[in-house]
VMD Tcl script that draws the C-alpha trace (Angstrom):
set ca {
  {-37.06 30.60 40.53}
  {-34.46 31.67 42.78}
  {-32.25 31.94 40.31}
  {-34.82 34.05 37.96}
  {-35.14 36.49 41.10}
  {-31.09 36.99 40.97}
  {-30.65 37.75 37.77}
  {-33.35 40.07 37.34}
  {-32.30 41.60 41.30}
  {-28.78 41.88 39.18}
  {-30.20 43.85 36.06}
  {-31.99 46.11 37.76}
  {-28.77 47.10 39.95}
  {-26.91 47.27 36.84}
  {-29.54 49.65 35.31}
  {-29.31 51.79 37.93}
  {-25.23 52.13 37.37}
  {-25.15 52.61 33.78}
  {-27.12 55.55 33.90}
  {-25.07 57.30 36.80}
  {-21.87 56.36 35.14}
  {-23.21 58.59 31.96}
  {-24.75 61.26 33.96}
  {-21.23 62.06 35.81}
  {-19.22 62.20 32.34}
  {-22.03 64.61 31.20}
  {-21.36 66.65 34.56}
  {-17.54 66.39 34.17}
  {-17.19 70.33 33.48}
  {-19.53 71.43 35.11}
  {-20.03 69.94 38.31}
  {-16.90 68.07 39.41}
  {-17.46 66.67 43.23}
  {-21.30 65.49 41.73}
  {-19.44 63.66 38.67}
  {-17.49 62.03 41.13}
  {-20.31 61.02 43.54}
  {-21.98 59.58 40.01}
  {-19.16 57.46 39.40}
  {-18.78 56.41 43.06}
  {-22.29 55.38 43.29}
  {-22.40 53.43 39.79}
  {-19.51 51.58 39.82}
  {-20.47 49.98 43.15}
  {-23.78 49.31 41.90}
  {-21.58 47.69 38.32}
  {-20.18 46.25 40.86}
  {-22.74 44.36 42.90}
  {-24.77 43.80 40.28}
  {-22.25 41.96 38.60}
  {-21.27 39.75 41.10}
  {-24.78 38.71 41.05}
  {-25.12 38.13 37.76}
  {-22.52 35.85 38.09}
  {-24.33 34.25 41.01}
  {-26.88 33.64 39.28}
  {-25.62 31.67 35.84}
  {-22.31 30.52 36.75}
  {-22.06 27.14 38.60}
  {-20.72 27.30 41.74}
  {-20.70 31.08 42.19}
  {-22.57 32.48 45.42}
  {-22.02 36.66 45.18}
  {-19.10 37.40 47.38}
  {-18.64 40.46 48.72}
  {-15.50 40.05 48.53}
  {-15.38 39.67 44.62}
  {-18.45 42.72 44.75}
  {-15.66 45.25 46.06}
  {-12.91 43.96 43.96}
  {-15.38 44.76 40.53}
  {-16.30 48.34 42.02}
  {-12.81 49.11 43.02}
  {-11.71 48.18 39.45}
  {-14.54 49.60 37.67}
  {-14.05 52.88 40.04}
  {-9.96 53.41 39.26}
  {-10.89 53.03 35.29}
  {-13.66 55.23 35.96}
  {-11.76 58.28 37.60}
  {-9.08 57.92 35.06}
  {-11.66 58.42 32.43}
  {-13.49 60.97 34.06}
  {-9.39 63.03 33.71}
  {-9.25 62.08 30.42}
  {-12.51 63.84 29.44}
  {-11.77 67.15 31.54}
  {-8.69 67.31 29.75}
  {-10.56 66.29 26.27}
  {-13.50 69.06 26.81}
  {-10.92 71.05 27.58}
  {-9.19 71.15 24.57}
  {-11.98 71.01 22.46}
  {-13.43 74.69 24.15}
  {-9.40 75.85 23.49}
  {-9.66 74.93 19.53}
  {-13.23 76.07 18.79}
  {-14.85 72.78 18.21}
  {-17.62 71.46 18.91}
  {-17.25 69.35 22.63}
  {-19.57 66.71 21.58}
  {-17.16 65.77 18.71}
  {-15.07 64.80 21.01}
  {-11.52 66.18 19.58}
  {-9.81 68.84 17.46}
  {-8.80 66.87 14.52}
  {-12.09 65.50 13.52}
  {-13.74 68.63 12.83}
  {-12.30 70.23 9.69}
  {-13.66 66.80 7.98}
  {-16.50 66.08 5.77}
  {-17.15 62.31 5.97}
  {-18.84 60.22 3.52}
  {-20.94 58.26 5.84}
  {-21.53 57.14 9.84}
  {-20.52 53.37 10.49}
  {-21.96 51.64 13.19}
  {-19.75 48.84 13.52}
  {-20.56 45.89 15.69}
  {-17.09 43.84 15.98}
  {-14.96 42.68 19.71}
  {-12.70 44.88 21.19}
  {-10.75 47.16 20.07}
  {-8.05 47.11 21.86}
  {-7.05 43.71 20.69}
  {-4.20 43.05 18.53}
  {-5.06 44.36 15.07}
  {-7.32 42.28 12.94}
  {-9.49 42.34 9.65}
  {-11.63 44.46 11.76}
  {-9.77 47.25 12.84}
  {-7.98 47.42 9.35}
  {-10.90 47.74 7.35}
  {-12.76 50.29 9.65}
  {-9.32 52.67 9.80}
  {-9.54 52.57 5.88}
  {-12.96 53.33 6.45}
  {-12.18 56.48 9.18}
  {-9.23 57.16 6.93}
  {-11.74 57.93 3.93}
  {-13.68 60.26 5.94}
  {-16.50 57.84 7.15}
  {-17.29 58.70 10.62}
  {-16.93 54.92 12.11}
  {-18.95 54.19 15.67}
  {-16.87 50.77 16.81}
  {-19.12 49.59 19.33}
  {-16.96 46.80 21.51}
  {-19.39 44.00 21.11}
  {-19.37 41.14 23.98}
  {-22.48 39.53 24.54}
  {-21.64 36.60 22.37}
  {-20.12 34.16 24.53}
  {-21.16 33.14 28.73}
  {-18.42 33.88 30.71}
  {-17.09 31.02 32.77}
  {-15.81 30.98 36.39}
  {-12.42 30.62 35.37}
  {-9.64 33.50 36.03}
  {-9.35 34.77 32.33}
  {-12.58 35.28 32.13}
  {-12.78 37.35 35.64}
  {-10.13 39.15 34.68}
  {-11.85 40.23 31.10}
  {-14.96 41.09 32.68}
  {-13.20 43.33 35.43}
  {-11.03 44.72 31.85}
  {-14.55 45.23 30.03}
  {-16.35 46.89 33.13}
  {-13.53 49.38 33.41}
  {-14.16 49.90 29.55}
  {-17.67 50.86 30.11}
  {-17.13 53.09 33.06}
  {-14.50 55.25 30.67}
  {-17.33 56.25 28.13}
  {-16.87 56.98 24.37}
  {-13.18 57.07 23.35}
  {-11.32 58.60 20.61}
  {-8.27 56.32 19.63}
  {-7.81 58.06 16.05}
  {-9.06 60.12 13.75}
  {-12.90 59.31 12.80}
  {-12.79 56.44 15.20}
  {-14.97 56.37 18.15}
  {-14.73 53.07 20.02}
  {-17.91 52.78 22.73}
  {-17.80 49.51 24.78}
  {-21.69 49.11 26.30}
  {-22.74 47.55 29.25}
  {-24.50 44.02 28.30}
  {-25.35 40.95 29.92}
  {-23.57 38.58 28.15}
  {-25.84 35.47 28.39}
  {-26.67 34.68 24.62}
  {-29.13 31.84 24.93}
  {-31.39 33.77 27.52}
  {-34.02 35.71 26.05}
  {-34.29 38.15 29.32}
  {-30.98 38.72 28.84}
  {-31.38 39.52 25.20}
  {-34.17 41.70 25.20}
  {-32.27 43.82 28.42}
  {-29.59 44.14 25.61}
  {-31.70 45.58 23.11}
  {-33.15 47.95 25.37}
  {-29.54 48.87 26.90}
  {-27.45 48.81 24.04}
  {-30.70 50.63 21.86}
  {-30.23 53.39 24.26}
  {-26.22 53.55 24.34}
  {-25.47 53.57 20.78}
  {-28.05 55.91 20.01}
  {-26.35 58.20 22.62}
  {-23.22 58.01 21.22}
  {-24.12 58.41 17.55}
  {-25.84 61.49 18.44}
  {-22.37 62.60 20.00}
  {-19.95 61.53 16.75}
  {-22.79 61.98 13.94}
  {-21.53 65.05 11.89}
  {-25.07 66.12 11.09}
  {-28.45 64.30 11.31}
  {-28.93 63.65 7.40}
  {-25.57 61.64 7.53}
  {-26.14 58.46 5.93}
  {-25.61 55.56 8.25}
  {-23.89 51.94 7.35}
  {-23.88 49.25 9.60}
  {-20.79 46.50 9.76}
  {-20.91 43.89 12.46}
  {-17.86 41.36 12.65}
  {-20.15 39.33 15.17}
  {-23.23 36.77 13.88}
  {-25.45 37.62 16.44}
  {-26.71 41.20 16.02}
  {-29.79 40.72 13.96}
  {-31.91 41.71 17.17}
  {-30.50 44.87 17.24}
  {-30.98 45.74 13.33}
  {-34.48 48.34 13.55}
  {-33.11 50.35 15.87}
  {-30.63 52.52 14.25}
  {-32.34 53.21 10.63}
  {-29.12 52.29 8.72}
  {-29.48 52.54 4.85}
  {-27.45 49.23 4.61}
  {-26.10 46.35 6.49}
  {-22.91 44.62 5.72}
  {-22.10 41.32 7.72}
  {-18.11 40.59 7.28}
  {-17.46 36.96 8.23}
  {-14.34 36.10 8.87}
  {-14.41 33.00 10.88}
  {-17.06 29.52 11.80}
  {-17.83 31.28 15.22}
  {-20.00 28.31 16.23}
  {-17.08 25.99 16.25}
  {-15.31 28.30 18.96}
  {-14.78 26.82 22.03}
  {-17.58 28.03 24.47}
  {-19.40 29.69 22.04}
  {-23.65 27.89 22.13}
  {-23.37 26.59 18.69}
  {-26.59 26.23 17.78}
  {-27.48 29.60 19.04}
  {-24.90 30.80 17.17}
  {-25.94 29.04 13.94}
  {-29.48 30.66 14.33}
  {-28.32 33.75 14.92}
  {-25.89 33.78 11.93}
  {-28.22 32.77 9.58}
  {-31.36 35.55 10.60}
  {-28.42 37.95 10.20}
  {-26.98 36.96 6.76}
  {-30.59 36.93 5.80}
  {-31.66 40.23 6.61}
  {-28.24 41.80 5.48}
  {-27.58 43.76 2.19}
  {-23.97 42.05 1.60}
  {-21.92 39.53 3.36}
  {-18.93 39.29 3.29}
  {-16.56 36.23 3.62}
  {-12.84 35.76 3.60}
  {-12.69 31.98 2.73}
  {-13.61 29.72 0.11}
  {-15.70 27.47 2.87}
  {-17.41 30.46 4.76}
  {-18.95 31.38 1.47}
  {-20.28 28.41 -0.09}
  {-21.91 27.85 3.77}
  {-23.35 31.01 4.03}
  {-24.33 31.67 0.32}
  {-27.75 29.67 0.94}
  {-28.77 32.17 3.21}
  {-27.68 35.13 1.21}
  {-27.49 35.06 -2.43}
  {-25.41 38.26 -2.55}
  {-22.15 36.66 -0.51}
  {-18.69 37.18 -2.04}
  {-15.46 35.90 -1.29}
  {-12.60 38.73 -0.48}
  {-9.57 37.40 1.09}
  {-7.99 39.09 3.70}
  {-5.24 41.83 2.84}
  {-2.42 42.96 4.44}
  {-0.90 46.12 5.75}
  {1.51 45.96 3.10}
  {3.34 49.22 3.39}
  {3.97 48.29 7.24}
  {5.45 44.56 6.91}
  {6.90 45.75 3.78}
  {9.62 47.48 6.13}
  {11.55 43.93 7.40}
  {12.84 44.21 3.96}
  {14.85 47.08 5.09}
  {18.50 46.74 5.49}
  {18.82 49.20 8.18}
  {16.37 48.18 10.02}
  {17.58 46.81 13.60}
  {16.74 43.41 14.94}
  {14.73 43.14 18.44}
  {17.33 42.89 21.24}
  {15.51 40.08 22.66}
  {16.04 38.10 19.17}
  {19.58 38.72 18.46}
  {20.71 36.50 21.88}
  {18.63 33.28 20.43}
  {21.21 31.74 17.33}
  {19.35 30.79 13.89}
  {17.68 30.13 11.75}
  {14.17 31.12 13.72}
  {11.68 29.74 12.85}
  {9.08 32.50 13.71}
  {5.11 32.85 14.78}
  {3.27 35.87 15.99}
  {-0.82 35.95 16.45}
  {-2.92 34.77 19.68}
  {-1.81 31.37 21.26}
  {-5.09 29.71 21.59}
  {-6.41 26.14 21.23}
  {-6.02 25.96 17.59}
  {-2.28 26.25 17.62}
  {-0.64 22.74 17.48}
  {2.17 23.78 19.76}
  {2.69 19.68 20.10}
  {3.70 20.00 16.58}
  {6.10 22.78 16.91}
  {7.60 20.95 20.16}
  {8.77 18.03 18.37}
  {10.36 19.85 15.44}
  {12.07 21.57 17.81}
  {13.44 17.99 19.47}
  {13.93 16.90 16.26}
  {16.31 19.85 15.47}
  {17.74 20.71 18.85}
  {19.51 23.92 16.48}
  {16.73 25.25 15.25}
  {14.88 28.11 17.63}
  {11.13 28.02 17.53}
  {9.98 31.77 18.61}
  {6.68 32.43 19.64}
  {5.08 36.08 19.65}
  {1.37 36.19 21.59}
  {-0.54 36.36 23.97}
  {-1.75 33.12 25.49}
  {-4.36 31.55 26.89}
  {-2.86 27.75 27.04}
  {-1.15 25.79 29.08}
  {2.74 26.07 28.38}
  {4.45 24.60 30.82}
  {4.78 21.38 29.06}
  {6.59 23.46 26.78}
  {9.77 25.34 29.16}
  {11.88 22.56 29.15}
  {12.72 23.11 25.60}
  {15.64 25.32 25.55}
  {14.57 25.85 22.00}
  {11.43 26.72 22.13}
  {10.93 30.61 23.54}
  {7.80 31.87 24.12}
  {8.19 35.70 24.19}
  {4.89 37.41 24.80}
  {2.98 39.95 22.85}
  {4.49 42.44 20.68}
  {3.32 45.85 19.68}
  {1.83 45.98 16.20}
  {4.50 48.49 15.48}
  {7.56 46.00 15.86}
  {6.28 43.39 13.95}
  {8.18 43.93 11.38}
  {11.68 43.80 12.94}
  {10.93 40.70 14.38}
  {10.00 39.44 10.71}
  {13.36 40.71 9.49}
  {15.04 38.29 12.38}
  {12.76 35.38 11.53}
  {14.15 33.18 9.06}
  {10.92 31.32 8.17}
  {6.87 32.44 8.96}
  {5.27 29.03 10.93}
  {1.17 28.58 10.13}
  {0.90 25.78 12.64}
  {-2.71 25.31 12.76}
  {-4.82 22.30 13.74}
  {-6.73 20.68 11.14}
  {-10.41 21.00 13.00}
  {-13.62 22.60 11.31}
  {-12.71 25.74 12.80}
  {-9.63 26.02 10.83}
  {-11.29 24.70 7.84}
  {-13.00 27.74 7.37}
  {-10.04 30.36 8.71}
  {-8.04 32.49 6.48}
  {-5.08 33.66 8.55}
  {-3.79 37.06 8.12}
  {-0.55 36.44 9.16}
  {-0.02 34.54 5.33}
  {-0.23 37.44 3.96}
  {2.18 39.50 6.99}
  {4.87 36.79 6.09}
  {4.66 36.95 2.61}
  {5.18 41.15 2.69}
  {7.56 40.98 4.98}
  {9.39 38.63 2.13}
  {9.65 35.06 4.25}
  {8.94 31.90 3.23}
  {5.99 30.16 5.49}
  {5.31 26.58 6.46}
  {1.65 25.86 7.37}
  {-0.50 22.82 8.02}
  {-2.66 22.35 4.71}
  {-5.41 24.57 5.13}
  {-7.60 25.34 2.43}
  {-6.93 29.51 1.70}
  {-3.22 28.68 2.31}
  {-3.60 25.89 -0.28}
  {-4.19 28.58 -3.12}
  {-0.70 30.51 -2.27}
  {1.17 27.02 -2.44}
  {2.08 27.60 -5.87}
  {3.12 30.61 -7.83}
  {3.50 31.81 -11.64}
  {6.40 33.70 -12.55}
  {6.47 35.79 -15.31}
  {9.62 38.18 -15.08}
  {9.65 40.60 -12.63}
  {5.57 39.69 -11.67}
  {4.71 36.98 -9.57}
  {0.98 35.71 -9.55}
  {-0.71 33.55 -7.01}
  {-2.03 30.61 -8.79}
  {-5.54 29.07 -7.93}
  {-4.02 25.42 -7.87}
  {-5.00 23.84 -4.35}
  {-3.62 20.63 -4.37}
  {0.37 21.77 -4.85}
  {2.02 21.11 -1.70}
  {5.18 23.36 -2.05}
  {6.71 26.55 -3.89}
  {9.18 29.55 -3.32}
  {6.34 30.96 -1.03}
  {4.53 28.21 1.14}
  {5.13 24.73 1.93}
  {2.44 22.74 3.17}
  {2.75 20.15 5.60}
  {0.93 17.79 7.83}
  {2.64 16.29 11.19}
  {6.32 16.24 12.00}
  {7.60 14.68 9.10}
  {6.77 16.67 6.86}
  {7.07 19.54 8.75}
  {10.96 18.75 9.74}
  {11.23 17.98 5.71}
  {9.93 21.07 4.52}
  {11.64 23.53 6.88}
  {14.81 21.42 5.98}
  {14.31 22.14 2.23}
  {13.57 25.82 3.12}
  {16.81 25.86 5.47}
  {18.95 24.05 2.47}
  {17.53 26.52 -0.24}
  {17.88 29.47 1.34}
  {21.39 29.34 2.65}
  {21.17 28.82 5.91}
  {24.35 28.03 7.27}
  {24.22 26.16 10.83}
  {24.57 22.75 12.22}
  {21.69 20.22 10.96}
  {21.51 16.90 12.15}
  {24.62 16.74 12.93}
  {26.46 18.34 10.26}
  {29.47 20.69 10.98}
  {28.73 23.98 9.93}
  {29.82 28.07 10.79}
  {28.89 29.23 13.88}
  {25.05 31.14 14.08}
  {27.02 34.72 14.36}
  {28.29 33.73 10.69}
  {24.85 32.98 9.20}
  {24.44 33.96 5.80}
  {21.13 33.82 3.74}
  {22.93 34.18 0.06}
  {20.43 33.11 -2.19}
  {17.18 34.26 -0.31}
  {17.50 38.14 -1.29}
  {15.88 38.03 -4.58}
  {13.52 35.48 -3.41}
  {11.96 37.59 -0.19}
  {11.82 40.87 -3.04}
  {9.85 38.54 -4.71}
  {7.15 37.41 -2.22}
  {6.82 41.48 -0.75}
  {5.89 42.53 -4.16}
  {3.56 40.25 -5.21}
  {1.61 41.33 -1.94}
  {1.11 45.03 -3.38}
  {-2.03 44.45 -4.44}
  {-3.62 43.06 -1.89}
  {-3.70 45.87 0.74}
  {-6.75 46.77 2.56}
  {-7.24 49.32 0.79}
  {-8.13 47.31 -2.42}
  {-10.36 44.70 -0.55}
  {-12.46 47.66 0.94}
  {-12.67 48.85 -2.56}
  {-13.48 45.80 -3.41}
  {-16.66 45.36 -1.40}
  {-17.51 48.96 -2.12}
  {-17.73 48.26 -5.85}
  {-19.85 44.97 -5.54}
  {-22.04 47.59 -2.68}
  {-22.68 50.03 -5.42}
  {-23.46 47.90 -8.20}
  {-25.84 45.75 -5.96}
  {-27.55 49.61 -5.55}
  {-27.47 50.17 -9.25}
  {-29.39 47.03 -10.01}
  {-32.16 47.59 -6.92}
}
mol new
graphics top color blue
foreach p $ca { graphics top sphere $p radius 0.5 }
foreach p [lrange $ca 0 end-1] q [lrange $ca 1 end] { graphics top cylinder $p $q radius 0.2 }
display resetview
């Protein structure tokens, strides 16, 4: 009971901050020293009533005071920040002419298609499926609504997680952002307790009353037609309260198999959403024969790739990272999110295996990798900008897909196949099923054609493998046939300032182009077509 009485002590305080966090970025022109009494006032309620929150769900938590004032300090320095950055931004916007509910300049000479409210996690993550189908989306003229979704998982007590909530509640206090043309990116305040029903019918109400808000803000007129996308399985609550004409659910991963996600909940969830939605869409042979039951009209569209942009490591004069040119080759390279699915213990005893090969890892992490320093080989380098990917491809010497075989991989379909592939390297990946299908290629010419044969194990482009010896044997055949010149197992050989890669030329041309086709572009297109004709036939 006590417990009850915390949480719903908590909610009301963090009612009561929302509102006078909006109210002060609606008073920034007008009445400066009140819009920054507002934000005073609501972040230290965010900030109480969060530590409460916390209190009240989270094991061995008891509401310090201490942790109260470090929230509202955080929340208040995003806050203020925010609060500039929207002086500045109405600012402009009176300057140009437009309209200061649209937010900026650029948008305002466009005539989009259609609103999209898309429900997906945050934005400013590395870029994903998500964010690369919505900016087609924005770039087409759709007005897109990216609403920072993170109410699907309980936070724990550990530091990561404090440190994302603190990152999240300075989201919220900074309002509706602009990141790019036609993209509005709103992160609401939620309670983030997905197996409470309190806590999810506070969430409707809340995040009912901030979308709405913002859509009236972005919406180019009140006729526009309005699509909703969610990335996430557990939005079906929310779907009558926006009147969208259509709902799209994009499924790109077995969320209930991620660690700390309630997997039944998230199962439930899942299903009332595929069920009520007009298309989903999966990006994996597994994810849509599981959730075709539910949803008759479920299609497969693997993931693309930002072809024109990892197309450029095939560029001559482009330079190599200065951080890669001190570590000798060949490189065996990764870049994506270090989490539990990576088998770094694979990767760690290749690299004792062949003390002159150099494992590089790009990413942020969230695992343990001290177990991993003492391998002189083995450099873990921290994330990269999207933006430099591809001169760190054009250094790497093979793409790595070292996955765990689990059911959460089962169902995956990593993007970075398809990154490796443009940027013309050969990859090496644990024998996952959507990997499987680019393990052997046709070659007809100039063309090159992916070839639905799962059960080859090695080509030009991919080379399956499962534990260290295979692993060690297929980067050794990939080492061997592309002319890599360095000392292997022993074997005398011309220093790594003298490395060559002679006969790999025409092969990486041949991997970039036969990922032309499958930019984002043509899987939007895609899942527009199979939209339109699903309209014809209704």
């Amino acid at each position: 009971m006590a417990k009850q009485v915390s949480a719903i002590t908590a909610a009301c305080v963090l009612l009561i901050g929302a509102p006078l966090l909006m109210a002060a970025f609606g008073r920034s022109a007008r009445r400066p020293w009140l819009a920054l009494g507002l934000i005073t006032l609501g972040c230290i309620a965010l900030g109480i009533g969060t530590e409460w929150l916390q209190a009240a769900f989270i094991p061995g938590r008891y509401g310090s005071m201490t942790d109260a004032l470090s929230n509202t300090l955080g929340c208040l320095l995003g806050a203020v920040v925010s609060y500039q950055l929207t002086v500045v931004s109405n600012a402009m916007a009176h300057k140009t002419g437009c309209d200061s509910a649209s937010l900026t300049p650029d948008t305002c000479h466009l005539t989009p298609i259609s609103s999209v409210l898309c429900f997906a996690s945050g934005y400013d993550a590395p870029p994903t499926s998500k964010h690369h189908v919505m900016h087609v989306l924005a770039d087409q003229g759709n007005t897109v609504l990216w609403v920072n979704y993170h109410a699907s998982r309980m936070p724990t007590a550990s530091g990561s997680d404090l440190r994302y909530i603190a990152r999240k509640l300075r989201q919220v206090a900074g309002g509706l952002k602009n990141p790019r043309t036609n993209v509005y990116v709103l992160t609401p305040l939620v309670v983030p307790l997905p197996s409470s029903a309190f806590a999810r019918r506070l969430n409707r109400a809340l995040l009912t009353w901030q979308i709405r808000r913002a859509l009236r803000k972005v919406s180019p007129g009140p006729n526009t037609p309005l699509e909703l996308w969610s990335f996430t399985p557990d939005v079906a609550y929310l779907l009558d309260r926006f009147g969208q004409q259509r709902v799209v659910y994009y499924c790109v991963d077995d969320h209930s198999q991620f660690t700390g996600y309630d997997t039944r909940q998230v199962l439930r969830d899942e299903e009332a959403l595929c069920r009520r939605a007009d298309l989903v869409v999966t990006t994996s042979g597994p994810l849509q024969e599981s959730r075709k039951p539910w949803n008759p009209n479920t299609i497969l569209v693997p993931h693309g790739v930002d072809y024109e942009h990892f197309a450029q490591a095939l560029n001559d004069n482009l330079p190599e990272p200065a951080e890669l040119t001190a570590i000798p080759r060949p490189r065996l390279g990764f870049f994506g999110l270090l989490r539990d699915w990576v088998d770094l213990d694979l990767l760690a005893e290749v690299a004792r295996r062949r003390p002159d090969w150099h494992v590089v890892l790009l990413g942020d992490s969230t695992v343990d990798l001290s177990p991993y320093r003492s391998l002189a080989n083995m450099h873990f380098l921290g994330p990269k900008p999207y933006g430099e990917l591809p001169a760190w491809c054009r250094g790497f010497d093979v793409g790595l897909i070292p996955f765990k075989l689990n059911p959460l991989t089962h169902a995956v379909n990593p993007i970075k196949l398809r990154e490796y592939l443009a940027a013309g390297l050969p990859v090496v990946s644990t024998p996952l099923p959507e990997v499987a299908r680019y393990a052997q290629v046709e070659e007809e010419g100039d063309r090159c054609q992916v070839s639905d044969v799962s059960d080859a194990r090695t080509s030009a482009w991919v080379s399956l493998a499962d534990g260290p010896d295979a692993w060690t044997d297929a980067l050794d055949a990939i080492v061997r046939e592309e002319g890599v010149r360095c000392q292997v197992s022993g074997v005398s050989a011309s220093p790594a300032s003298s490395f060559q890669l002679p006969t790999s030329a025409s092969a990486r041309l041949a991997r970039s182009a036969a990922m032309r086709s499958e930019t984002w572009q043509a899987k939007v297109r895609r899942i527009r077509e199979t939209m339109e004709a699903a309209t014809a036939e209704d």
